[in-house]
PDBQT receptor file of N, H, CA, C and O in Angstrom, charges set to zero:
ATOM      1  N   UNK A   1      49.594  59.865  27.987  1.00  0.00    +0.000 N 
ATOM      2  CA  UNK A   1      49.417  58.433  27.899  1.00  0.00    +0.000 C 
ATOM      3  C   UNK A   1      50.157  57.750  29.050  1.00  0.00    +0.000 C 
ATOM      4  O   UNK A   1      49.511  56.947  29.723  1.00  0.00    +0.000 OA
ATOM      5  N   UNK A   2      51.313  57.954  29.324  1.00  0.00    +0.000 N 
ATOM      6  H   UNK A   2      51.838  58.607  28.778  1.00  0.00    +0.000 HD
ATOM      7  CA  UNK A   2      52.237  57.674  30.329  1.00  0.00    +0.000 C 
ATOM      8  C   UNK A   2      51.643  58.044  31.692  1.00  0.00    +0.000 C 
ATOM      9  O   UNK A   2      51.442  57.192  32.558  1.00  0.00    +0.000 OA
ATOM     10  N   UNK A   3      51.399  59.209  31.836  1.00  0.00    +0.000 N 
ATOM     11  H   UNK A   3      51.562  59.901  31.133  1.00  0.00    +0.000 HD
ATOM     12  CA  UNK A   3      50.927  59.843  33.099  1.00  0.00    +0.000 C 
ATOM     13  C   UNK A   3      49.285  59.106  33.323  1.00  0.00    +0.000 C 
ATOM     14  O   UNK A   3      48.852  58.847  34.446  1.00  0.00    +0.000 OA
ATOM     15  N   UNK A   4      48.715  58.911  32.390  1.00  0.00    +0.000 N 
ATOM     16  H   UNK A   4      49.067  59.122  31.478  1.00  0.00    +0.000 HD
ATOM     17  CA  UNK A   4      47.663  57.712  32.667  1.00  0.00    +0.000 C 
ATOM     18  C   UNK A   4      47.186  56.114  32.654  1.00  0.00    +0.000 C 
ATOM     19  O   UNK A   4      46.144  55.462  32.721  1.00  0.00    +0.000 OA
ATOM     20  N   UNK A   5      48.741  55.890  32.512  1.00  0.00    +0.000 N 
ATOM     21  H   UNK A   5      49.588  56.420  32.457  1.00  0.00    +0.000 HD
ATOM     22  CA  UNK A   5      48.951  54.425  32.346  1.00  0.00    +0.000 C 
ATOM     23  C   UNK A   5      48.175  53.321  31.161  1.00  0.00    +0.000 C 
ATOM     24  O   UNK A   5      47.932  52.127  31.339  1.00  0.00    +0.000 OA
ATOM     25  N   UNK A   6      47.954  53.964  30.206  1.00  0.00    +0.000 N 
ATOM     26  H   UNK A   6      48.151  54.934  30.061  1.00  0.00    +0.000 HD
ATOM     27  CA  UNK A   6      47.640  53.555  28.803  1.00  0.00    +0.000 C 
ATOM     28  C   UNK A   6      48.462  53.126  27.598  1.00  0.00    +0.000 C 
ATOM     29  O   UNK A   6      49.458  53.551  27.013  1.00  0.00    +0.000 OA
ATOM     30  N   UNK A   7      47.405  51.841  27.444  1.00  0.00    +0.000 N 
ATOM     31  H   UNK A   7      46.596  51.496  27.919  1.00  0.00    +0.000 HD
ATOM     32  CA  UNK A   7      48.459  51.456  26.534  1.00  0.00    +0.000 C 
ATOM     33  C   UNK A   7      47.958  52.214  24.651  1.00  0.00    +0.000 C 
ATOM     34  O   UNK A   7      46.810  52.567  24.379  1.00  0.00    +0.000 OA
ATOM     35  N   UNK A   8      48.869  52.269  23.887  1.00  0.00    +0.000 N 
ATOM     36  H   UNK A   8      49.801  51.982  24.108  1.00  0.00    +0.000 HD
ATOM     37  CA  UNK A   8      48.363  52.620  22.564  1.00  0.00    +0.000 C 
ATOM     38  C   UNK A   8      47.034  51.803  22.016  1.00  0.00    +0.000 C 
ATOM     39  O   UNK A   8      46.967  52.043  20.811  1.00  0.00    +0.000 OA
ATOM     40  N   UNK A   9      46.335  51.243  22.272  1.00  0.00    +0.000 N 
ATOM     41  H   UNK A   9      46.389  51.048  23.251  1.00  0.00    +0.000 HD
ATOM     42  CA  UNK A   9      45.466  50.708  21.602  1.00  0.00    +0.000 C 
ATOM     43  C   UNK A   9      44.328  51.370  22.678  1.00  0.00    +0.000 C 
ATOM     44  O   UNK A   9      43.291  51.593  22.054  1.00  0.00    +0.000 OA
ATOM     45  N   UNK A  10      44.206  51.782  24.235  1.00  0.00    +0.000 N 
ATOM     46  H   UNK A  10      45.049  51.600  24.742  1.00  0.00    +0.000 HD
ATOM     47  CA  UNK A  10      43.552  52.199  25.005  1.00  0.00    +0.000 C 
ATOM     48  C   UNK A  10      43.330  53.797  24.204  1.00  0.00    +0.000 C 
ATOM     49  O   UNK A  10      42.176  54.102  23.905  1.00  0.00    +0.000 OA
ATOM     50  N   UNK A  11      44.103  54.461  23.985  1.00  0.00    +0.000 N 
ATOM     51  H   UNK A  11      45.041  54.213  24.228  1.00  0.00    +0.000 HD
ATOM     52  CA  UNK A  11      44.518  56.277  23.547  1.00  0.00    +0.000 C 
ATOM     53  C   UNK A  11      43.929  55.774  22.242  1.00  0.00    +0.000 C 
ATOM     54  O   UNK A  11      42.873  56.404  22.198  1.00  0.00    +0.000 OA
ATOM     55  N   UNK A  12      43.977  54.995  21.118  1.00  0.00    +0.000 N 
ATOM     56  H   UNK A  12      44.835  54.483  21.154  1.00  0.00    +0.000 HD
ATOM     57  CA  UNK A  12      43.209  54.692  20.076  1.00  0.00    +0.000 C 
ATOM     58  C   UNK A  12      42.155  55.004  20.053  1.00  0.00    +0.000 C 
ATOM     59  O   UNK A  12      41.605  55.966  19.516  1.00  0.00    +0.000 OA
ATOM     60  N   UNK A  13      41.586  53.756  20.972  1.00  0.00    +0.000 N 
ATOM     61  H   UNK A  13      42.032  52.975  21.409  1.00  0.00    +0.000 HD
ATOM     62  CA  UNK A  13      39.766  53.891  20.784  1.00  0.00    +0.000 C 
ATOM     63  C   UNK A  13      39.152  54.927  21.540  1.00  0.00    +0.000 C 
ATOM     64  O   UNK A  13      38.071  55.458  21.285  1.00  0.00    +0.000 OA
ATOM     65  N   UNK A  14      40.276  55.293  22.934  1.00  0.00    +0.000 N 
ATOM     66  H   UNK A  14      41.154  54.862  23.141  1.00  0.00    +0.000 HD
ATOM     67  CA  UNK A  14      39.693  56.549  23.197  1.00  0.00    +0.000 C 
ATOM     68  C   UNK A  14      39.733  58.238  22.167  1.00  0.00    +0.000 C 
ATOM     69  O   UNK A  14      39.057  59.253  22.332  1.00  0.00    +0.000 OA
ATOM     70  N   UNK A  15      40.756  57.948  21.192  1.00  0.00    +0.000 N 
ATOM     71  H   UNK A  15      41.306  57.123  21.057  1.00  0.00    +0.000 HD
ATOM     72  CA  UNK A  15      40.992  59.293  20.606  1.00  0.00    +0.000 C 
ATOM     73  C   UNK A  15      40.099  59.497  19.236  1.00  0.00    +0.000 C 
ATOM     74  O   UNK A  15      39.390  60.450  18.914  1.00  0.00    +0.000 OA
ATOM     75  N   UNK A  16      40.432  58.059  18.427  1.00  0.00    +0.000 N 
ATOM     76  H   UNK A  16      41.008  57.285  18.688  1.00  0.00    +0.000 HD
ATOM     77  CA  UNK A  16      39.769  57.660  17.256  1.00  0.00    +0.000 C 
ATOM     78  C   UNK A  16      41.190  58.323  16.161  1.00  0.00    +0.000 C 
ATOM     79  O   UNK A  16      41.281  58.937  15.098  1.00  0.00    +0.000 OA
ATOM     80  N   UNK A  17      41.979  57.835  17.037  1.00  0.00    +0.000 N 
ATOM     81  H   UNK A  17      41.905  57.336  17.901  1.00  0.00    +0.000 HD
ATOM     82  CA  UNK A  17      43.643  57.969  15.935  1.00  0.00    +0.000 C 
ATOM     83  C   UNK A  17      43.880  56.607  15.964  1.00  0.00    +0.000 C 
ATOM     84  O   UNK A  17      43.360  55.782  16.716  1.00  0.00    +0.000 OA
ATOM     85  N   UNK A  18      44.783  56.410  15.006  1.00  0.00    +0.000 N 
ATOM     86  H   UNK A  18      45.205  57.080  14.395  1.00  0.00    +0.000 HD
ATOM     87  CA  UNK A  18      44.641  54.920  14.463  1.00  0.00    +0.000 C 
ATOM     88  C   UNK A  18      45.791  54.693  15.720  1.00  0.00    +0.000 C 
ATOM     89  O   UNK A  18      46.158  55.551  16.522  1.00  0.00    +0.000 OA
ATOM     90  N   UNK A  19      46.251  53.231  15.634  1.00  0.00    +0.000 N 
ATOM     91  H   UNK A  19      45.952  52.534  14.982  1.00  0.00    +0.000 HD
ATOM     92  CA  UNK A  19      47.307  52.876  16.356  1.00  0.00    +0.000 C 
ATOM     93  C   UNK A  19      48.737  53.154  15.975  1.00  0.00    +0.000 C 
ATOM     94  O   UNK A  19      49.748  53.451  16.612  1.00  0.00    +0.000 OA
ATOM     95  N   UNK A  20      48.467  52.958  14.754  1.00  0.00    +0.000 N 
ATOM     96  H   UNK A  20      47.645  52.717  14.236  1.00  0.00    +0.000 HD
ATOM     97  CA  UNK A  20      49.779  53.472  14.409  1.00  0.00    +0.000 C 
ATOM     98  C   UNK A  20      49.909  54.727  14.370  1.00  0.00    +0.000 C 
ATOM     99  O   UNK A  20      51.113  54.722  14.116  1.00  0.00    +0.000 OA
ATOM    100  N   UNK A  21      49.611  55.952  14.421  1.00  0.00    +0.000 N 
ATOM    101  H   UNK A  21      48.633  55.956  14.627  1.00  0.00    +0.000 HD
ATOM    102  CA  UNK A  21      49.470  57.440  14.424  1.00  0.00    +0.000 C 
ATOM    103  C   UNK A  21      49.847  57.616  15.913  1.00  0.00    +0.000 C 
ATOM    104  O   UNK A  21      50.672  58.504  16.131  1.00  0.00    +0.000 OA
ATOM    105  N   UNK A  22      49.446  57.018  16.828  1.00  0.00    +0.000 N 
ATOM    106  H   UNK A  22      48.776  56.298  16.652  1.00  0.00    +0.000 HD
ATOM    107  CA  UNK A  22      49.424  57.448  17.958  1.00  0.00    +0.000 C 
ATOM    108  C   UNK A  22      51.394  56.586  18.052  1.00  0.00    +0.000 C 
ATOM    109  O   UNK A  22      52.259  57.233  18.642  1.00  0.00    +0.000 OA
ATOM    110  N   UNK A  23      51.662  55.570  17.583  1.00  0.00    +0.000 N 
ATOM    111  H   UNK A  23      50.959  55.045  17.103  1.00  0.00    +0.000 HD
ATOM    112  CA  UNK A  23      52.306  54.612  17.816  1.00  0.00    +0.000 C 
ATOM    113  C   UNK A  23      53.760  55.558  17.290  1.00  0.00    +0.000 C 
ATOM    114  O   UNK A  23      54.848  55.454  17.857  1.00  0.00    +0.000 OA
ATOM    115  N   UNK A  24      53.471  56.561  15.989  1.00  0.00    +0.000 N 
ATOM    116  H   UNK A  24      52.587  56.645  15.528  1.00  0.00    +0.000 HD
ATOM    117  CA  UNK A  24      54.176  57.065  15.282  1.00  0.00    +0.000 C 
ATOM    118  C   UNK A  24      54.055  58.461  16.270  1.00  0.00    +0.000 C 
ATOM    119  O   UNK A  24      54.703  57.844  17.115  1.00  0.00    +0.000 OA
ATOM    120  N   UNK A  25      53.896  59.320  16.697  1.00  0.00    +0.000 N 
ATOM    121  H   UNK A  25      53.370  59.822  16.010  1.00  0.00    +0.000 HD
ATOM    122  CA  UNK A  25      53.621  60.370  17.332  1.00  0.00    +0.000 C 
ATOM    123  C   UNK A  25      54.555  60.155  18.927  1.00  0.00    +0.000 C 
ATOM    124  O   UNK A  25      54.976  61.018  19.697  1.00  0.00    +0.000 OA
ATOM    125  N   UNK A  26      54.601  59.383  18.963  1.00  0.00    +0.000 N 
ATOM    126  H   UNK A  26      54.259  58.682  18.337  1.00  0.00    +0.000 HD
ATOM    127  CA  UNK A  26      55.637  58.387  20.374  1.00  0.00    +0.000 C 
ATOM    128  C   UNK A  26      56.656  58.604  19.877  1.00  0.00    +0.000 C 
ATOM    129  O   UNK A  26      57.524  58.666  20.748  1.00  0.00    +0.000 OA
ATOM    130  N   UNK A  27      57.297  58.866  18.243  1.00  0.00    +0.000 N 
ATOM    131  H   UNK A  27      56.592  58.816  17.535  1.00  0.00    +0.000 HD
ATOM    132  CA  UNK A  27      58.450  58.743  17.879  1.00  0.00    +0.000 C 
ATOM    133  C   UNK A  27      58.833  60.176  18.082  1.00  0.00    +0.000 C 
ATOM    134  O   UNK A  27      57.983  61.067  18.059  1.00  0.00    +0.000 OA
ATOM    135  N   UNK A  28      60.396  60.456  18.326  1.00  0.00    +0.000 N 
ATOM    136  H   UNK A  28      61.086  59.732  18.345  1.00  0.00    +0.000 HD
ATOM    137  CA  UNK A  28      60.867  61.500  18.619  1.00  0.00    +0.000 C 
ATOM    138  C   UNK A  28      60.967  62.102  17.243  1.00  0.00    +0.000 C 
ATOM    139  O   UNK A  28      60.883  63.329  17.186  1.00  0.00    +0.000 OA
ATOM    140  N   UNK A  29      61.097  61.570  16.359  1.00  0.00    +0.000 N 
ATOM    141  H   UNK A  29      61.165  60.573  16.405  1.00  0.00    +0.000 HD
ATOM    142  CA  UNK A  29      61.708  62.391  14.347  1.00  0.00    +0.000 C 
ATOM    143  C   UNK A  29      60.437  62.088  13.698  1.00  0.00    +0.000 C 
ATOM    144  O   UNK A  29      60.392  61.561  12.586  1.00  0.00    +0.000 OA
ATOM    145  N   UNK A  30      58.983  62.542  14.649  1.00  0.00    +0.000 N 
ATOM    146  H   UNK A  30      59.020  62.969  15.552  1.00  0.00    +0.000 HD
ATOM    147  CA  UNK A  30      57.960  61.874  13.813  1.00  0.00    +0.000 C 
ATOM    148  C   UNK A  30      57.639  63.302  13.768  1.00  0.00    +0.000 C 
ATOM    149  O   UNK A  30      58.214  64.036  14.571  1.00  0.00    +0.000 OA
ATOM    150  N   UNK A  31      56.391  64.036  12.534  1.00  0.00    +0.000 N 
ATOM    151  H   UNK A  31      55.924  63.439  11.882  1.00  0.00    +0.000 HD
ATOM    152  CA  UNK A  31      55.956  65.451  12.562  1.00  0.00    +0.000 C 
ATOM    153  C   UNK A  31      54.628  65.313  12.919  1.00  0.00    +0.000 C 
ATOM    154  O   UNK A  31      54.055  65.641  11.880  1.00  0.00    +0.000 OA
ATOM    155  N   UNK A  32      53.804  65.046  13.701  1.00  0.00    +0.000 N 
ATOM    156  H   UNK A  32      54.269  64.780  14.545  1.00  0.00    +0.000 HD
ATOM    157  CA  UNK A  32      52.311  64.991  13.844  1.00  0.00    +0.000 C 
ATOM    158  C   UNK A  32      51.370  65.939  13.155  1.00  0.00    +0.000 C 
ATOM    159  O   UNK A  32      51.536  67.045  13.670  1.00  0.00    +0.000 OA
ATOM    160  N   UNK A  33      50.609  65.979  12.375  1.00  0.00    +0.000 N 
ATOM    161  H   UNK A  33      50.475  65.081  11.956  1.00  0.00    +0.000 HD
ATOM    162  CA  UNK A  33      49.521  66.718  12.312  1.00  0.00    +0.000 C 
ATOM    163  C   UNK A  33      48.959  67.300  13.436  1.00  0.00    +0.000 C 
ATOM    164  O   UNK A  33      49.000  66.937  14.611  1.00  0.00    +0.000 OA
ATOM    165  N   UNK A  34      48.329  68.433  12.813  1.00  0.00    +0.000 N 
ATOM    166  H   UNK A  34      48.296  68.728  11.858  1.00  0.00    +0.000 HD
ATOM    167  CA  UNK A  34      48.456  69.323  13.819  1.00  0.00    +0.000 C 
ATOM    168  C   UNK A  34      46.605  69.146  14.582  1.00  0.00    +0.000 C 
ATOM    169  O   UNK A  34      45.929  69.684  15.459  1.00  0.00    +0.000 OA
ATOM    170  N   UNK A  35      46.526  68.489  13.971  1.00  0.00    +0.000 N 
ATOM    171  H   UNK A  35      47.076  68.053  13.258  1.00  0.00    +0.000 HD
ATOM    172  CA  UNK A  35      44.506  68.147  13.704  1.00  0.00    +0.000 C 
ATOM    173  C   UNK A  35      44.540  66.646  14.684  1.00  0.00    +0.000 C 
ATOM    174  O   UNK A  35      43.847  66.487  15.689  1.00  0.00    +0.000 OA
ATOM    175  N   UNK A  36      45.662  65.469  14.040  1.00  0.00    +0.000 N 
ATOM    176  H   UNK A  36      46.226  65.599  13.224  1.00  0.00    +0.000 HD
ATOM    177  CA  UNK A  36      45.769  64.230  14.821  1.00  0.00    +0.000 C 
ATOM    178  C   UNK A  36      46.304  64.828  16.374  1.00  0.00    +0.000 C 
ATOM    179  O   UNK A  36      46.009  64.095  17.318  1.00  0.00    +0.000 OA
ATOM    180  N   UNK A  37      47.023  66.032  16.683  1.00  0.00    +0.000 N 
ATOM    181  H   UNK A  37      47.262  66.627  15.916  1.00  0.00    +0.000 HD
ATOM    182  CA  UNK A  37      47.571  66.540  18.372  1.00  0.00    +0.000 C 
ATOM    183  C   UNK A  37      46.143  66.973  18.821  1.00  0.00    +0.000 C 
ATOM    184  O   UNK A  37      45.967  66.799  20.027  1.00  0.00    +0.000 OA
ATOM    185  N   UNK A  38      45.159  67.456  18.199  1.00  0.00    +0.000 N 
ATOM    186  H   UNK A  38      45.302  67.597  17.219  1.00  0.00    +0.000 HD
ATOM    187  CA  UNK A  38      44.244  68.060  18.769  1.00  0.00    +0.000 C 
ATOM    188  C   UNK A  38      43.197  67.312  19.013  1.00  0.00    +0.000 C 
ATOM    189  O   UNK A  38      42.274  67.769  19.688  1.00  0.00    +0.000 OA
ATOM    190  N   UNK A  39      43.156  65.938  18.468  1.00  0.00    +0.000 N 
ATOM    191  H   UNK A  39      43.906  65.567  17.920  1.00  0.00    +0.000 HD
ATOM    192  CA  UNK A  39      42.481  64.476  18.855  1.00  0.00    +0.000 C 
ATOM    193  C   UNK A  39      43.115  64.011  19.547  1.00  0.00    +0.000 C 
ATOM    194  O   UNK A  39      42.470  63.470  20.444  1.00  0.00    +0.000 OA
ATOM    195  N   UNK A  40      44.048  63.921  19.628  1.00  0.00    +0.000 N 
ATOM    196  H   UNK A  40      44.572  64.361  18.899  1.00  0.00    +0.000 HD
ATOM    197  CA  UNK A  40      45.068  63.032  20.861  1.00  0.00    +0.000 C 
ATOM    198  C   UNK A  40      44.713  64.260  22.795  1.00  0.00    +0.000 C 
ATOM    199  O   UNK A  40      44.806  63.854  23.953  1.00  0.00    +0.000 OA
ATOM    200  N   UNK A  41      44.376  65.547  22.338  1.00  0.00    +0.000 N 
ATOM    201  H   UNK A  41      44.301  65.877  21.397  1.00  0.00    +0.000 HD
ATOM    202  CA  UNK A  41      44.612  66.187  23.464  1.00  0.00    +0.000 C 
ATOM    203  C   UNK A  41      43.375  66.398  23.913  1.00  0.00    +0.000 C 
ATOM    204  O   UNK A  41      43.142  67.109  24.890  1.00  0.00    +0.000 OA
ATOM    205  N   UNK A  42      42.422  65.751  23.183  1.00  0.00    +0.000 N 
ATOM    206  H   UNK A  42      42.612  65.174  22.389  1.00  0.00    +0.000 HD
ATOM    207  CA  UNK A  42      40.953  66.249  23.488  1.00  0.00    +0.000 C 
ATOM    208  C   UNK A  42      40.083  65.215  23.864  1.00  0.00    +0.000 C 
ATOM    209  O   UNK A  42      38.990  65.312  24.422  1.00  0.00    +0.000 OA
ATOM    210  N   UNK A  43      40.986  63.727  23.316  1.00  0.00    +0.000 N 
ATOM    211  H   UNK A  43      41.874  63.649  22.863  1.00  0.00    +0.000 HD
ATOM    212  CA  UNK A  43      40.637  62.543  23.713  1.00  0.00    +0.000 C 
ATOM    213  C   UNK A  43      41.120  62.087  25.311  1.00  0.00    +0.000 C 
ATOM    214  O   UNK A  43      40.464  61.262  25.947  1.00  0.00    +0.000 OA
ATOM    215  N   UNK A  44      42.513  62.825  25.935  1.00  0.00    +0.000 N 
ATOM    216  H   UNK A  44      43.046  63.496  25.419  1.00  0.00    +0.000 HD
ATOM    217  CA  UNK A  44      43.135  62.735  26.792  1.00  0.00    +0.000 C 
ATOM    218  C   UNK A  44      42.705  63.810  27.375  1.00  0.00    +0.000 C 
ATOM    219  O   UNK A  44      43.464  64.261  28.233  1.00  0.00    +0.000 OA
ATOM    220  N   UNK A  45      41.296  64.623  27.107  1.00  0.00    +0.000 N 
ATOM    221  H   UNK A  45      40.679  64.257  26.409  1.00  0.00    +0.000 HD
ATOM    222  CA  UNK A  45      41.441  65.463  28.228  1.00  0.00    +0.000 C 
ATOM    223  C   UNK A  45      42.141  66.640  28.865  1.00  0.00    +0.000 C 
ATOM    224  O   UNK A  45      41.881  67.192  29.934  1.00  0.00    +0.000 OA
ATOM    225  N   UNK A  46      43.319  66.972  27.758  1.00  0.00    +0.000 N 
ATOM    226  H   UNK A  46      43.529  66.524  26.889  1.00  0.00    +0.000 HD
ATOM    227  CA  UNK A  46      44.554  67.538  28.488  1.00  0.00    +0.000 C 
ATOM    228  C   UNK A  46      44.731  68.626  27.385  1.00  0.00    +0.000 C 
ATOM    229  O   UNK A  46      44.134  68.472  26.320  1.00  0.00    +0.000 OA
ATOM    230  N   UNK A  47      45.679  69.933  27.626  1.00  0.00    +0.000 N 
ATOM    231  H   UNK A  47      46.164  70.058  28.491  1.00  0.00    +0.000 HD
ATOM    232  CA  UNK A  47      46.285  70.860  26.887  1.00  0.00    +0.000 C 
ATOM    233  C   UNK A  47      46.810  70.162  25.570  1.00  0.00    +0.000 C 
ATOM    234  O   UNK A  47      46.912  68.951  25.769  1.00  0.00    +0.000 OA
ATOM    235  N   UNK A  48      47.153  70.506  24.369  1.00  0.00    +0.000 N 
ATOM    236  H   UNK A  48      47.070  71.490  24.208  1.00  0.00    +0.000 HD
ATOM    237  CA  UNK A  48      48.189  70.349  23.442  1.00  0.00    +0.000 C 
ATOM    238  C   UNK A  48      48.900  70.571  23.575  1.00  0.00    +0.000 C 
ATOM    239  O   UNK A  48      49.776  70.197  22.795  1.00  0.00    +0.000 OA
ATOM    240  N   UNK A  49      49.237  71.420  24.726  1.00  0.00    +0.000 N 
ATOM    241  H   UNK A  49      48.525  71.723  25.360  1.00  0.00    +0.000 HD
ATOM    242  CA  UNK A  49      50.879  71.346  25.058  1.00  0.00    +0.000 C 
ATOM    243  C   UNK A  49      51.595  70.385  25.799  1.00  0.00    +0.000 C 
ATOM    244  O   UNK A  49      52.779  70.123  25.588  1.00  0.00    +0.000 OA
ATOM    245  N   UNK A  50      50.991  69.926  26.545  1.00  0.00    +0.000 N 
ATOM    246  H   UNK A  50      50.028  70.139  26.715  1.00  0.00    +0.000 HD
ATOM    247  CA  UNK A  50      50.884  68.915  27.515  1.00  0.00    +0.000 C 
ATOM    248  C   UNK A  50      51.270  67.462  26.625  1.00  0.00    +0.000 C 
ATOM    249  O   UNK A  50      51.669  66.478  27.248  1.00  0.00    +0.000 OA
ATOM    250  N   UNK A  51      51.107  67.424  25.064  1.00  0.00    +0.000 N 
ATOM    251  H   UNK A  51      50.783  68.224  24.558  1.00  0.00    +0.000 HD
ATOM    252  CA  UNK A  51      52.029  66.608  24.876  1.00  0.00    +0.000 C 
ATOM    253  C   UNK A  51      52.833  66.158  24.276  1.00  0.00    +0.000 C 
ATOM    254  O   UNK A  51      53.041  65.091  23.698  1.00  0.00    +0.000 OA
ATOM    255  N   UNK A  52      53.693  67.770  24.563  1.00  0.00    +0.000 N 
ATOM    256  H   UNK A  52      53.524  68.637  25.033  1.00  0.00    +0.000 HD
ATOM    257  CA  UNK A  52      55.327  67.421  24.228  1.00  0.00    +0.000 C 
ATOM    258  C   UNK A  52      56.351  67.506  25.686  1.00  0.00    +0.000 C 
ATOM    259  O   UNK A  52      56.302  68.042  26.793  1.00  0.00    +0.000 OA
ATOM    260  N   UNK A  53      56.901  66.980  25.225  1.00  0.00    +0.000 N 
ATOM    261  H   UNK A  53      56.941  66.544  24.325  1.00  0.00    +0.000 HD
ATOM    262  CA  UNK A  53      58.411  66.931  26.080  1.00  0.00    +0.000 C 
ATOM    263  C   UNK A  53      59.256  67.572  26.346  1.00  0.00    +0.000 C 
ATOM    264  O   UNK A  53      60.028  66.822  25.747  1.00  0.00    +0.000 OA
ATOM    265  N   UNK A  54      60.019  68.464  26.783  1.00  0.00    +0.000 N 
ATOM    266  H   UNK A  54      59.392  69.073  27.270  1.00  0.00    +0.000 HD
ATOM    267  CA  UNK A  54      60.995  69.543  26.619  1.00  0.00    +0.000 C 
ATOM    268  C   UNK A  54      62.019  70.055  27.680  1.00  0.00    +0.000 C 
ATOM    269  O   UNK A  54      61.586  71.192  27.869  1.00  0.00    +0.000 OA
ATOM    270  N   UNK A  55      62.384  70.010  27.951  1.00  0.00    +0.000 N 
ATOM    271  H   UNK A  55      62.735  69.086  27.797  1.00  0.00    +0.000 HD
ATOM    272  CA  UNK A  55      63.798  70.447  28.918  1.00  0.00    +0.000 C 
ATOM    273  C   UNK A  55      63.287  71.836  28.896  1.00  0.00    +0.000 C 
ATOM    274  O   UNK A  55      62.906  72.227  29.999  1.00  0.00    +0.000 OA
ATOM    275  N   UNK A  56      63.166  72.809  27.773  1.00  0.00    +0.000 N 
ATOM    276  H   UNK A  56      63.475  72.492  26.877  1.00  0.00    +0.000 HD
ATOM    277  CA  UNK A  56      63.023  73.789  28.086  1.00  0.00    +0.000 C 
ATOM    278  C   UNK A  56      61.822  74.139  28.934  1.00  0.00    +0.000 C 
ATOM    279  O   UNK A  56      61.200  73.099  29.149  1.00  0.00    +0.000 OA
ATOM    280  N   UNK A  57      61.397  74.905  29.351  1.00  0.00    +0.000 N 
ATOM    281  H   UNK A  57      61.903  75.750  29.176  1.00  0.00    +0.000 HD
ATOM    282  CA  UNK A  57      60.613  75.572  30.192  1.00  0.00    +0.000 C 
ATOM    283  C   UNK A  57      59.948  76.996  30.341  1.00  0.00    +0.000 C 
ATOM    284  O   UNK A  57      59.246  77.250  31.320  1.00  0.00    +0.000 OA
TER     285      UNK A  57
């Protein structure tokens, strides 16, 4: 979302996750479904891995 300059309501209508799901999934202590990551990564085009965050490597 960041790396494509979108705002949550753009990743919405493109994913068909509500706003708040996507809004809640932004949160670091949030648990996503594992079905709502695979709409979010398929709507964006991109890996499911691709969107988490991690220091590790």
């Amino acid at each position: 979302m960041y790396q494509k300059n979108m705002s949550i309501r753009q990743v919405s209508l493109l994913t068909g996750v509500s706003k708040s799901s996507v809004q809640e999934c932004m949160n670091e202590n949030s648990n996503p479904k594992i079905q709502t990551l695979e709409k979010l990564a398929q709507g964006l085009k991109c890996h499911i891995t691709d969107l988490f965050e991690s220091p590790v490597k």
